[in-house]
C-alpha positions as CSV (number, residue, x, y, z in Angstrom):
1,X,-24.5,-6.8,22.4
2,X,-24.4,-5.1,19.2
3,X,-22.5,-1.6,18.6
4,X,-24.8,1.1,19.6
5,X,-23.3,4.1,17.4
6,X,-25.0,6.6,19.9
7,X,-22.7,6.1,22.3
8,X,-19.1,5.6,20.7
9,X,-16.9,8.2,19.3
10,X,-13.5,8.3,17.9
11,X,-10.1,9.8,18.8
12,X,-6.4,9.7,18.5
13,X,-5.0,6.5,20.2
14,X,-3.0,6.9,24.0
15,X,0.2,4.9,24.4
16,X,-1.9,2.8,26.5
17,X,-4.4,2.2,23.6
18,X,-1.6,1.5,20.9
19,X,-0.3,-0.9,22.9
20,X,-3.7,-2.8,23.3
21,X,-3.6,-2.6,19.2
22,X,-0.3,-4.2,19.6
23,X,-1.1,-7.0,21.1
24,X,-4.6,-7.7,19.2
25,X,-2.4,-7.6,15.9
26,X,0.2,-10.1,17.9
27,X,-3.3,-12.8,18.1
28,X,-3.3,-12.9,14.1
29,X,-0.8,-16.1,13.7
30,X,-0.1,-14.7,10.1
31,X,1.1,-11.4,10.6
32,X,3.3,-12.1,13.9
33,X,5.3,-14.4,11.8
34,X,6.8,-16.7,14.9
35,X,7.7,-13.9,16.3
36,X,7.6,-13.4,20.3
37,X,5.5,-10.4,22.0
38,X,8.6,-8.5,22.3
39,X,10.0,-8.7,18.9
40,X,6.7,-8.0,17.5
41,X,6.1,-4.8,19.6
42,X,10.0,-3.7,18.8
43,X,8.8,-3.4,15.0
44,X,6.4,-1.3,16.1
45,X,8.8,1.1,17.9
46,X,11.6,1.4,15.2
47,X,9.1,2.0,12.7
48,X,7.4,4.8,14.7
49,X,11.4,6.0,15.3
50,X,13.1,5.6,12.4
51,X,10.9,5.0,9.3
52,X,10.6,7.8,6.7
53,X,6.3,7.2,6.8
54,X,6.3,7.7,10.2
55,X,7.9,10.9,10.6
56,X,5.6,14.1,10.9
57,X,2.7,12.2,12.2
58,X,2.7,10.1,9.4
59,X,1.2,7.1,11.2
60,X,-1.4,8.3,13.6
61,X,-3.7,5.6,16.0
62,X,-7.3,6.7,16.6
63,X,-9.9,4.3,18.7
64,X,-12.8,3.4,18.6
65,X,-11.2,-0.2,18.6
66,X,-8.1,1.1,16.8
67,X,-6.6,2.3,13.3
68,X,-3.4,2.1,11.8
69,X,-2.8,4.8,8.9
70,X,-0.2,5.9,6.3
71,X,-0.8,9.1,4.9
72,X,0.3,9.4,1.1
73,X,0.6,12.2,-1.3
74,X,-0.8,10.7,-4.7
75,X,-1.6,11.8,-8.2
76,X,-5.1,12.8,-9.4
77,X,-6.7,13.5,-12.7
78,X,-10.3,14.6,-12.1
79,X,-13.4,12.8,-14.2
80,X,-13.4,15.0,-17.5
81,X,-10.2,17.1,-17.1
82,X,-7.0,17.0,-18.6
83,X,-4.8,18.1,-15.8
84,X,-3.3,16.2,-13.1
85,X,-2.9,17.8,-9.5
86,X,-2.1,16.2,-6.5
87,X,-4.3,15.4,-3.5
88,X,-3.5,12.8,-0.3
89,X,-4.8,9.4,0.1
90,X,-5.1,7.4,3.8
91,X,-3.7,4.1,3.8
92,X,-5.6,1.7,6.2
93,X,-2.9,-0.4,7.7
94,X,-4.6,-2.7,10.6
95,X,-8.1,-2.8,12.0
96,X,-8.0,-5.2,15.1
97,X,-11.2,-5.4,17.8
98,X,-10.9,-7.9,21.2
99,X,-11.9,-11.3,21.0
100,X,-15.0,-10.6,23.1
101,X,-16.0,-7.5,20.7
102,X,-15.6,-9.1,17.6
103,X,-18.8,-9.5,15.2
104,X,-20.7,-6.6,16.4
105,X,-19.9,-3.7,14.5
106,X,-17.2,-1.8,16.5
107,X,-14.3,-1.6,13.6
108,X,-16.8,-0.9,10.7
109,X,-18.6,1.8,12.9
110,X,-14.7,3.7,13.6
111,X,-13.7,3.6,9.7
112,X,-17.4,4.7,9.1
113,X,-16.1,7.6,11.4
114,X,-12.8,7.8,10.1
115,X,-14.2,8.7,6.4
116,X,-15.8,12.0,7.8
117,X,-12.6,13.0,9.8
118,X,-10.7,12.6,6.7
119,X,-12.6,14.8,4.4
120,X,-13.0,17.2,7.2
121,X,-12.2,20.3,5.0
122,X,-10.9,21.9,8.6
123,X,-10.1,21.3,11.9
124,X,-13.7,21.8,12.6
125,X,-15.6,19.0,11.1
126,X,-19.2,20.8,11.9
127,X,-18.7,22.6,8.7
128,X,-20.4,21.2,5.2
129,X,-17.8,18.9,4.0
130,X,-16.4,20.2,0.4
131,X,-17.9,17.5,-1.4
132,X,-21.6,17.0,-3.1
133,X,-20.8,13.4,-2.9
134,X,-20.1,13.2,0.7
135,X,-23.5,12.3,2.8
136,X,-24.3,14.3,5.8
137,X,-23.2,12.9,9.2
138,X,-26.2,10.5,9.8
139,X,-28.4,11.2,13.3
140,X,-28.5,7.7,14.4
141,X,-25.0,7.8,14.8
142,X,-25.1,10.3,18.1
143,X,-23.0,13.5,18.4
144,X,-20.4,14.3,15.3
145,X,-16.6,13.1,16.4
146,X,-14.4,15.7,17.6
147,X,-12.1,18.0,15.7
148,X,-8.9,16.9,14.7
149,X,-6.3,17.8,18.0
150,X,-4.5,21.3,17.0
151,X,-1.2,19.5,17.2
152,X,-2.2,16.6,13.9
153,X,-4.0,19.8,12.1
154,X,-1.2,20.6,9.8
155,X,-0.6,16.6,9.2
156,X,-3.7,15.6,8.6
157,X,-4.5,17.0,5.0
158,X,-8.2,16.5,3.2
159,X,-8.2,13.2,2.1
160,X,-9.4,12.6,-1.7
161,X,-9.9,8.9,-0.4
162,X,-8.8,6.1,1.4
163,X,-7.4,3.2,0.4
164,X,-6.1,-1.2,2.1
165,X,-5.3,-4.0,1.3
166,X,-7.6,-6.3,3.1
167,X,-6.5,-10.3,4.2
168,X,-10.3,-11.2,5.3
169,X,-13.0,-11.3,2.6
170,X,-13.8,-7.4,1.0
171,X,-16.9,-7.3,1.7
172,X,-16.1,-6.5,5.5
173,X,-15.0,-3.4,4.5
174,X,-17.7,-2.6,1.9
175,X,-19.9,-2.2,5.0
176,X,-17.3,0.0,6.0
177,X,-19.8,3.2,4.0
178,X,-19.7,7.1,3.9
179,X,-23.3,7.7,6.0
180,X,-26.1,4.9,6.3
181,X,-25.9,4.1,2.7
182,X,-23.3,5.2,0.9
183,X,-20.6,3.2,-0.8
184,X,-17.6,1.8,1.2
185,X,-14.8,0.2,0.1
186,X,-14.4,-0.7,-3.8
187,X,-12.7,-3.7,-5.2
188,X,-11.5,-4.6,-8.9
189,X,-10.2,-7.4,-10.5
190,X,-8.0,-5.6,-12.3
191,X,-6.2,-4.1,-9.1
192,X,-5.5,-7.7,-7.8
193,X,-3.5,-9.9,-10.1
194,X,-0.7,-11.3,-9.1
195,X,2.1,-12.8,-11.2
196,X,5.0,-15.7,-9.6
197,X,7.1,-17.3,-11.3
198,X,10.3,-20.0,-10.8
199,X,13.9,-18.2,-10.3
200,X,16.7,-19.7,-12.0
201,X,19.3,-21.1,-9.5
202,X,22.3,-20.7,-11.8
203,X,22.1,-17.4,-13.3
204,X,23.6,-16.2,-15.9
205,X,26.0,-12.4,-15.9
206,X,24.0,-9.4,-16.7
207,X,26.6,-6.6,-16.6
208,X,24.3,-3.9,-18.1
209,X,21.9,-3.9,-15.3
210,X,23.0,-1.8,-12.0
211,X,22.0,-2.1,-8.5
212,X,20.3,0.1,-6.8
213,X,21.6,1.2,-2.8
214,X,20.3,2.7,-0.4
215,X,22.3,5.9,-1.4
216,X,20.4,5.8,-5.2
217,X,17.8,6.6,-4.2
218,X,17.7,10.1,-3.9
219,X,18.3,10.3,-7.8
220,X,15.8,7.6,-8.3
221,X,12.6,9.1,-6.3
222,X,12.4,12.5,-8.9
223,X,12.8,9.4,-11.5
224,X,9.7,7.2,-10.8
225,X,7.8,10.1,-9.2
226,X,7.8,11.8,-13.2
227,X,7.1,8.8,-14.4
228,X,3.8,8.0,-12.4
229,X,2.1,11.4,-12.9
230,X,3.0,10.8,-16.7
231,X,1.9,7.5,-16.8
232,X,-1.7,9.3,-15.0
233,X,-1.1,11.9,-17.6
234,X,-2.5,9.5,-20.2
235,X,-5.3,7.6,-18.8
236,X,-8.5,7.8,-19.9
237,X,-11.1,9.8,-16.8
238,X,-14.1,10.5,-19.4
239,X,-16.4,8.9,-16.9
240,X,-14.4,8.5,-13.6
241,X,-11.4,10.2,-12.1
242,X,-8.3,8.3,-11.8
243,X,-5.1,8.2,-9.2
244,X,-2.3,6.6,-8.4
245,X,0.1,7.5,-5.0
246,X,2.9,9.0,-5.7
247,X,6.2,6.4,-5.4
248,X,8.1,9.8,-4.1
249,X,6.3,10.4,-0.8
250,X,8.5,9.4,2.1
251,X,9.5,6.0,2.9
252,X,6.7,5.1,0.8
253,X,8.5,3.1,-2.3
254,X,10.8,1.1,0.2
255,X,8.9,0.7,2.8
256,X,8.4,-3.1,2.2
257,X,12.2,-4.2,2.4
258,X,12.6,-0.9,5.3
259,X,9.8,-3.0,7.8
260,X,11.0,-6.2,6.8
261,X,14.5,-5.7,8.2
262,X,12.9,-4.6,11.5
263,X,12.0,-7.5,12.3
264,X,14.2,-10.6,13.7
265,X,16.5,-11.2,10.7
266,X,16.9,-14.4,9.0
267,X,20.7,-16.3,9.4
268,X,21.3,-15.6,5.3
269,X,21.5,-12.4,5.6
270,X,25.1,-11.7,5.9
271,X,25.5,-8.3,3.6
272,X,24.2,-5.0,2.5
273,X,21.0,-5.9,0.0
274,X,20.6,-3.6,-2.7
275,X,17.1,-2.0,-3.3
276,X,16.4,-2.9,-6.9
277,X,18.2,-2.5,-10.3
278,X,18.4,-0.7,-12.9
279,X,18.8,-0.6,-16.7
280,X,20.0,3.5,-17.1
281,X,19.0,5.3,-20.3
282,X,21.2,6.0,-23.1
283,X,23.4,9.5,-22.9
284,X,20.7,12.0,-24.3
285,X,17.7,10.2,-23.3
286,X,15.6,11.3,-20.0
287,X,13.9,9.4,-17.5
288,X,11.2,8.1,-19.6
289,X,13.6,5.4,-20.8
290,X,15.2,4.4,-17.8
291,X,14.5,0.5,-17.1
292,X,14.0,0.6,-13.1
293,X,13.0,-2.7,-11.1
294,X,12.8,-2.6,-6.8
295,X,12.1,-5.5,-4.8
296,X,12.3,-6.8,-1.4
297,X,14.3,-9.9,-0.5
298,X,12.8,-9.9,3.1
299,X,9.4,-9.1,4.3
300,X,7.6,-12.2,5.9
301,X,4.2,-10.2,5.8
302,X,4.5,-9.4,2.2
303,X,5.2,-12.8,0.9
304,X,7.7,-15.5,1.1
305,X,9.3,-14.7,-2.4
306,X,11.5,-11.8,-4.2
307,X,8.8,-9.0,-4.2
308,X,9.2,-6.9,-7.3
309,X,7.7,-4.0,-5.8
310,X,8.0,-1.4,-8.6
311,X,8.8,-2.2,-12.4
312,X,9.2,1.0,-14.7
313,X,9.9,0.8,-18.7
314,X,10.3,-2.9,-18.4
315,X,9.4,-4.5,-21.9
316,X,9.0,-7.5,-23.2
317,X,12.0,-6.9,-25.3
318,X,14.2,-6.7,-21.7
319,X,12.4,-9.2,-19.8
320,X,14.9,-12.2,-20.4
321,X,17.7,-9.9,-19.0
322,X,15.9,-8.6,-16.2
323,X,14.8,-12.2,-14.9
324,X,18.4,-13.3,-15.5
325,X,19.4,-10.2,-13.5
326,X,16.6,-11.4,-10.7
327,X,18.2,-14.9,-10.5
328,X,21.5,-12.6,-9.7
329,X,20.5,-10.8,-7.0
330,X,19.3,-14.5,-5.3
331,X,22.9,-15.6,-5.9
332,X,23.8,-12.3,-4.5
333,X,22.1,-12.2,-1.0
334,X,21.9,-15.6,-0.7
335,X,18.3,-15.4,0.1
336,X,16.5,-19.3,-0.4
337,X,13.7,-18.1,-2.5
338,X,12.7,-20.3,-5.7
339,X,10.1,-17.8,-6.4
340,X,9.4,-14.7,-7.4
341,X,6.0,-12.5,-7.1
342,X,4.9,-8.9,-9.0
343,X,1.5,-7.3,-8.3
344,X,-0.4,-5.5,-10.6
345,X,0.2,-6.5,-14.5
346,X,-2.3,-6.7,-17.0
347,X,-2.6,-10.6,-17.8
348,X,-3.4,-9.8,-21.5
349,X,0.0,-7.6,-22.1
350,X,2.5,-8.2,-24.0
351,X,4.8,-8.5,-21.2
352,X,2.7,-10.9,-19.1
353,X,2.5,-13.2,-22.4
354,X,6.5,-12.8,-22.7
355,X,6.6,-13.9,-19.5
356,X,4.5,-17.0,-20.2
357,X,6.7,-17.8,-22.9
358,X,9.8,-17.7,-21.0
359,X,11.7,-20.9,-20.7
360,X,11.3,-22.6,-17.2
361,X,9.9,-20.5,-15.5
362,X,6.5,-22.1,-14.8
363,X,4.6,-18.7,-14.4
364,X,1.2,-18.6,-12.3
365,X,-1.4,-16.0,-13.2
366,X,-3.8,-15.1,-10.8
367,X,-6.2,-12.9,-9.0
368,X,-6.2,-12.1,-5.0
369,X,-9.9,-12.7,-3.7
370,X,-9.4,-12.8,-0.4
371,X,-10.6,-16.6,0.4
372,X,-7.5,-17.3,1.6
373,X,-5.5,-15.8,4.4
374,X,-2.8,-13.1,3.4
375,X,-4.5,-12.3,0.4
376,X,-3.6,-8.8,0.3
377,X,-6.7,-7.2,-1.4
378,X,-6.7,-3.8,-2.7
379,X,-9.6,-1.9,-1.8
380,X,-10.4,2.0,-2.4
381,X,-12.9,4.6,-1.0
382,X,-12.7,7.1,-3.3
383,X,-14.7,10.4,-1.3
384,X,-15.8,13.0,-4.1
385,X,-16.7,10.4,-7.5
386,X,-18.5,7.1,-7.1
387,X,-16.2,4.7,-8.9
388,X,-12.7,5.7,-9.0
389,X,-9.9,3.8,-11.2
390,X,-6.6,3.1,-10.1
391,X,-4.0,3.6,-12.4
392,X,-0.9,1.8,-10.6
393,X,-1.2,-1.0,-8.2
394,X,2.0,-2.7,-8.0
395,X,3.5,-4.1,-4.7
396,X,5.1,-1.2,-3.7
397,X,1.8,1.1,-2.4
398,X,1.0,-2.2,-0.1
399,X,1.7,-1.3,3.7
């Protein structure tokens, strides 16, 4: 039988119902990784325990079937202005429905619900919603959901829009609209290239470029966090608004390497990993020279590969260093990849084309669809504008 909106609602998850989302994740062979029931489920609990994006309600469960979200302060220049402000945007993390439910409308009915809970301008979502460009709550759909519980109020900000990264075709979650017929989830070709290329098993010494510890990283948040809202500073928002999400919100920039080592760890990892590298400016200079490069040596949902997560200042004039510096940290960890994977370059830059030209590294250009599985598709709903352009999507906003 197909979903009758009349009769469903939505609400934050019980224990009882997270752990039903638990186990519905566990049935998708590519994100339980070989992992047993348990081990899957401890991820779960040391992420809602310990992770910095957990912490203040930061990942909140709500059923219908079930929703994962990261909440994420970002960076937004309005269509037509100059300034940039900042605003939050939702990250959808997992949407999961039983076998038996599957195919009749049950997870694109809750995000449909979900998108008028998040631009709730108050804990009250009876009121007009802020926005022109939001449609009202549609009559077919039954009774309105219930306000936000008192407790999540102060954690659960107006979203400016919502934002995945989708491994089953996109247009699942373009169905996923604001009202009857409004627009759901957005995809561009231009969010979703991907670069890999070969690693060098004998690298050479790069003394010049640092490592980056877990104790850097205080100094290197204010660091990235300038650079993105400059870097949004200049983009062009004539027609549309554009964002990015800001690298500085909690747990956010590591969070790939963070969840991976929750999970059951591989035998070759024997030491400390360092978070990334970096090439620091010269004594005068401020952070809008500093070379800065993160990455993830372990993270069997992300990809089997180094992960360059987050690349800042890199040009083509450094890349032969930096790649040599790459091969170092393999030798370093002792980590078996022959590969390594960035998201989010422009395939006709000048640093994608230095790339191509470097010397045995047979680099691989291409663009996530979604046709296969793991694909990793960005997607955005953007609330108050029709279109919305995204201004950063590099690895490191994936959760």
């Amino acid at each position: 039988m197909l979903l009758n909106p009349e009769q469903f609602t939505i609400r934050p998850a019980t224990d009882g119902q997270a752990l039903q989302h638990g186990k519905a994740c566990f049935e998708v062979t590519d994100w339980r990784a070989r992992m047993s029931l348990e081990d899957f489920n401890a991820i779960a609990e040391r992420e809602q325990s310990d992770a910095e994006y957990a912490k203040d309600h930061g990942v909140i469960g709500w059923v219908l079937v079930r929703w994962d979200g990261h909440r994420t302060k970002c960076f937004i220049k309005d269509k037509g202005q100059g300034q940039v402000r900042d605003g939050w945007v939702y990250v959808i993390t997992a949407v999961v429905t039983p076998h038996k439910h599957r195919g009749q409308g049950y997870a694109t009915h809750l995000i449909r619900l979900l998108h008028y809970i998040l631009t709730s301008p108050s804990p009250t979502i009876t009121q007009p919603a802020i926005s022109q460009a939001i449609p009202p709550f549609p009559p077919s759909w039954g009774q309105r959901p219930p306000p936000i519980p008192h407790e999540l109020v102060p954690y659960v900000p107006r979203a400016d829009g919502s934002m995945l990264w989708s491994d089953v075709l996109m247009r699942v979650y373009e169905r996923c609209t604001l009202g009857l017929k409004g627009r759901g989830f957005q995809s561009k070709q231009e969010w979703n290239h991907t670069l890999t290329w070969k690693l060098n098993g004998s690298p050479e010494s790069q003394s010049d470029w640092e490592f980056i510890w877990e104790s850097d990283l205080e100094d290197i948040y204010p660091v990235v966090s300038a650079n993105s809202r400059h870097k949004l500073s200049q983009a062009q928002t004539t027609d549309k608004p554009a964002f990015l999400c800001d690298p500085a919100s909690p747990g956010t920039l590591t969070m790939i390497p963070v969840r991976g080592s929750y999970s059951p760890q591989p035998t070759w990892r024997t030491r400390v990993l360092p978070y990334g590298i970096r090439l620091k400016a010269t004594k005068g200079q401020g952070w809008e020279h500093e070379a800065v490069v993160l990455f993830s040596l372990y993270n069997s949902a992300a990809s089997p590969r180094l992960c360059v997560t987050y690349m800042q200042n890199i040009t083509p004039g450094l890349l032969p260093s930096l790649l040599a510096s790459l091969d170092g940290v393999i030798q370093y960890s002792g980590a078996p990849w022959t590969e390594g994977e960035v998201w989010g370059l422009d395939p006709t830059s000048e640093l994608v084309h230095a790339w191509n030209r470097a010397e045995g590294r047979d680099v691989v250009v291409s663009t996530r669809i979604g046709t296969e599985a793991m694909a990793h598709v960005l997607g955005v709903c953007w609330y108050d504008e029709e279109e919305v352009d995204m201004v950063d999507s590099q690895m490191w906003a994936w959760v």
